[in-house]
N, C-alpha and C positions, 0 to 999 in steps of 0.2 A: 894774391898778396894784398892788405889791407892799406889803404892809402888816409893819411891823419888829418887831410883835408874832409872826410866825415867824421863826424862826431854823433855816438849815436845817444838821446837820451833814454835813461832810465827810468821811466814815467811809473812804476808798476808799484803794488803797495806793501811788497816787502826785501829786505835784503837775499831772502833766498828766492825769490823769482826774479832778482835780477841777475843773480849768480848764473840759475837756469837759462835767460837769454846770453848772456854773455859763451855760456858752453857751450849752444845752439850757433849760433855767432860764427865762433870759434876764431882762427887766425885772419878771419875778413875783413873786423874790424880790431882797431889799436885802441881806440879812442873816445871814450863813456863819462857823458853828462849825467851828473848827480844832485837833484835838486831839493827844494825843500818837501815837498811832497813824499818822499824818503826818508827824512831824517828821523823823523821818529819810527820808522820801519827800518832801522838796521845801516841807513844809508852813509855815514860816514865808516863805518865796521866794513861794507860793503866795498868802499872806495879803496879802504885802507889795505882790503884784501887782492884787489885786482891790480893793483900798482904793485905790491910786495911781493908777491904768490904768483903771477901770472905775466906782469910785464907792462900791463897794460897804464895808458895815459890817462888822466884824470880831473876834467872840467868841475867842479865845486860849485854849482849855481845857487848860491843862498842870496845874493840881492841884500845883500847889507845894507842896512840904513840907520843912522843913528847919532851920535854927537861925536866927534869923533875921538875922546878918549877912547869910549866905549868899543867904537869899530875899531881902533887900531888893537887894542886887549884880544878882539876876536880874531880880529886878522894873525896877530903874534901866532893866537894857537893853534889856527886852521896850518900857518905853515911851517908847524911842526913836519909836517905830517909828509910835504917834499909834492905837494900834489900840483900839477899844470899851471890851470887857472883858477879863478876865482872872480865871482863876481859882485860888485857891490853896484848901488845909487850912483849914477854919473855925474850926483852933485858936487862941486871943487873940492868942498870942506870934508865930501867923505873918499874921496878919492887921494885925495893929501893924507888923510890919517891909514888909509888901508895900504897907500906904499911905504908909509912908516912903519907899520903893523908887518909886512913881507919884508923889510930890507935885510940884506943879508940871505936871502934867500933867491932858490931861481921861479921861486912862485910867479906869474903872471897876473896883475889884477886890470880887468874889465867893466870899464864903465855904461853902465844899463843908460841907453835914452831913452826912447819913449818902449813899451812894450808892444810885441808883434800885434796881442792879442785886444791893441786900441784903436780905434779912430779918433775922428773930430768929435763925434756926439760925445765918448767918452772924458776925453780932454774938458771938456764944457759941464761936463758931469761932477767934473774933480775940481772946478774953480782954474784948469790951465788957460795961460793967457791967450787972447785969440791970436788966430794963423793958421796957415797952413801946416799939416801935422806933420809935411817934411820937413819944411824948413825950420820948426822945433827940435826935429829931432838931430836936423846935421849942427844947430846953434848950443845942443848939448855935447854933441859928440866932440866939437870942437875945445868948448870949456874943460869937457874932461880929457881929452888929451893936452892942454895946455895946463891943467893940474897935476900932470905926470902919467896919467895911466898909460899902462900898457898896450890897450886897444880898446875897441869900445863894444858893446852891443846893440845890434840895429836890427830892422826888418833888410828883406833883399831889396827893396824898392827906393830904399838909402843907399847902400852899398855904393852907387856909384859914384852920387855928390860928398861920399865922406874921403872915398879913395882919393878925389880930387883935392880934396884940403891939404896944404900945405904941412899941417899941423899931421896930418896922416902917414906924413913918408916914414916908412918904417916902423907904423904901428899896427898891430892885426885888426881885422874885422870879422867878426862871429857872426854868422846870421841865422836865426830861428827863423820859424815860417817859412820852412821849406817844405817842398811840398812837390813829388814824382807828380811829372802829366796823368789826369783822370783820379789822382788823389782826391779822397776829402779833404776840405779845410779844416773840420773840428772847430776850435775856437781862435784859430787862426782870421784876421781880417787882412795884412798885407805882406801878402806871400810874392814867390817864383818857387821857378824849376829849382833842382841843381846845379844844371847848367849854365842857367841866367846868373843865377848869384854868383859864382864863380867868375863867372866872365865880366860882374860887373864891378870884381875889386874882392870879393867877398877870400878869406885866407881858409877860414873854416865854414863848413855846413852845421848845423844841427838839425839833425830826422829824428824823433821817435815812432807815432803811431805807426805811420805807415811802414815801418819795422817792424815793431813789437805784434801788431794787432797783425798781419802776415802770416799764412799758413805757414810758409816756409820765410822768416825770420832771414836768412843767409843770402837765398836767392834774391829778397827784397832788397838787401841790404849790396849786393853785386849788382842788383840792378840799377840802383844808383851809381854804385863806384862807375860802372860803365857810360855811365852819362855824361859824367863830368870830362871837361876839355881837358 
């Protein structure tokens, strides 16, 4: 049985290979990340198909950013479509406009802090203010749950200081940069286990590679489910 604490993403570069892993897959996993890397390969057609057609749940990872007329316009019309979540900029201003863009809906929207795939050199790269790159990332997490969002997105190595916020009770936590023992990283910088994440607050996982890129896609994919507490 598939358990909806993984979330598997769709990393791949067109809608009919993700169709293929998904039927590879099969009943193990519920739960499929759809990012931008997709979308001009079929990936909303794709989403639209495994939600309607098959049953399956449906992660939206586009990372909205933008004024927020504009986001909520977007938001309006991504939840047409009746899909999980969605993710936008965990900035206040785009977080207010994308739960206005969702109301009315049971869409979930998701505020981005820092990305898995950053550090500190990074942050310094981009003009971010200096700090520690947690305690950035739980200073956003906090803002955008105190702007309404529904949960936020973090690395696992957040997970636990964001659980602990006040501002957290009863909101999800998503964690990329997950990563099975003896995995590669890829462009991954701050990862955990499954298990870690889990056990440090985290509501959801998201795997790809180390799924996708698996001779046996299924067994990878149980291999995980088995891990988790």
């Amino acid at each position: 049985m598939s358990d909806d604490r993984l979330i598997v993403a769709i990393d791949l570069p067109n809608a009919l290979a993700g169709l293929d892993l998904s039927q590879r897959l099969g009943d193990s996993v519920n739960f499929y990340k759809i990012g931008l890397g997709m979308l001009t390969g079929g990936g909303l057609a794709l989403a639209n198909e495994l939600k309607d057609e098959h049953g399956k749940r449906i992660f939206l990872d586009m990372k909205l950013f933008d004024i927020g007329a504009t986001v909520e316009a977007a938001v309006r019309g991504l939840a047409q479509f009746n899909h999980d979540f969605l993710t936008v900029h965990g900035d206040p201003h785009v977080v207010r406009a994308a739960k206005e863009g969702a109301s009315g809906t049971n869409m979930k929207i998701l505020g981005v802090t820092v990305l898995t795939s950053l550090d500190r050199a990074d942050l310094d790269d981009g003009c971010i203010k200096a700090g520690d790159i947690h305690e950035i990332t739980l200073e956003r997490a906090a803002k955008a749950l105190e702007a309404g969002a529904d949960g936020v997105i973090a690395s696992p190595q957040e997970a636990a200081m964001i659980r602990a916020l006040p501002e957290a009770e009863g909101r999800l936590i998503v964690t990329p940069g997950v990563r099975p023992s003896g995995s590669a990283l890829g462009d991954q910088k701050r990862v955990a286990t499954p298990a870690k994440a889990i056990s440090d607050g985290a509501d959801h996982i998201v795997v790809g590679r180390p799924i996708w890129q698996a001779t046996n896609a299924r067994e990878a994919a149980q291999a995980i489910l088995d891990e988790l507490p």
